[in-house]
Phi, psi and omega in degrees: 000133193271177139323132176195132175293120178254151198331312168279027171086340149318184161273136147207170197267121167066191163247008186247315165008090169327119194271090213207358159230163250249304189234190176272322166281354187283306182314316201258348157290330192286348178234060194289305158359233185341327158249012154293330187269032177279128154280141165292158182303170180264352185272021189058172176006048211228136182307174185297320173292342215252341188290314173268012154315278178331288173308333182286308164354289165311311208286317195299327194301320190264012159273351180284327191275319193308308201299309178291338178297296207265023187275291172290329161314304176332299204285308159326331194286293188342318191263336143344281192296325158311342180290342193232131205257060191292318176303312176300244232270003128299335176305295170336262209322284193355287202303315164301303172325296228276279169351289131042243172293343153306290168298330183318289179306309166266037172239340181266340149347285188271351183287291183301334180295305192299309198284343194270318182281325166315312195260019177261332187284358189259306160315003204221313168308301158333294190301314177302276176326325173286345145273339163290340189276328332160299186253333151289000180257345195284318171335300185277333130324254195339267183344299187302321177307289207288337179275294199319322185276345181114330213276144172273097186314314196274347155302319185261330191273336178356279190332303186281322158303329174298309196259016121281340154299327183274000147291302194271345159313308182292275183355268181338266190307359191263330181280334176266000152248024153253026168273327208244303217252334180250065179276331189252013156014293208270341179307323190296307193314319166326294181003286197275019201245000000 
């Protein structure tokens, strides 16, 4: 068993050996014994050196194999990662996003166009119904005015009761559909915001 430098930098004799001299020739005067009684190797006749040459050799042929072993793991990961076509479907999203967000734009584009007309159009329904009543209570003061005299009201207002009914038929129907045909209003207003 040779001489081997232990961690704090000492020597020691073997592997079990107390790690306690200073150098490498101290350890191999101290122990002559123990390499008079060395056999030579079965590969022959070879100094202590040339023997732990051989053996270093070896352990590297098999840190060599350690190394190719972990080596074909490398290429294996490698060729793994080559599998994923991060680029091709980042290309994708880009490319989907960008459509996307296109539509996107001209959907809050009009959105904001709808909700801004929705709300001239609501305002002009208000106004309207608020002139219908308007002329319909002046209607009806007239018609009463014109019977109090004897006169037959509906011979002078006729003209004007046709259009007015067809105001309130429309006013009516302008409010029920904004009950009925816009239920998704405010999804739209999210939109724009």
């Amino acid at each position: 068993m040779p001489c081997t430098k232990c961690e704090n930098g000492k020597y020691k004799w073997g592997k079990t050996g107390e790690c306690k001299y200073d150098s490498k020739e101290e350890c191999e005067k101290a122990n002559p014994k123990k390499y008079s009684k060395m056999k030579p190797t079965p590969l022959g006749k070879k100094s202590y050196e040339e023997y732990a040459k051989e053996l270093k050799e070896f352990n590297l042929s098999k840190v060599e194999k350690v190394h190719l072993g972990a080596m074909d793991d490398l290429r294996k990961a490698v060729d793994k990662l080559k599998t994923y076509d991060l680029e091709k479907d980042l290309s994708s999203l880009r490319s989907q996003y960008k459509t996307i967000n296109g539509v996107l734009t001209k959907l809050k584009s009009q959105s904001k166009t709808f909700v801004k007309d929705y709300g001239k159009f609501e305002g002009k329904a208000d106004k309207q119904w608020s002139d219908y009543q308007k002329a319909s209570k002046l209607s009806s003061e007239i018609a009463k005015d014109l019977r109090e005299l004897g006169i037959d009201g509906n011979s002078f207002t006729q003209e004007f009761d046709n259009a007015l009914a067809d105001a309130e038929t429309i006013g009516q129907e302008s409010f029920k559909a904004t009950q009925n045909d816009f239920k998704n209003y405010n999804d739209i207003v999210d939109l724009t915001e």
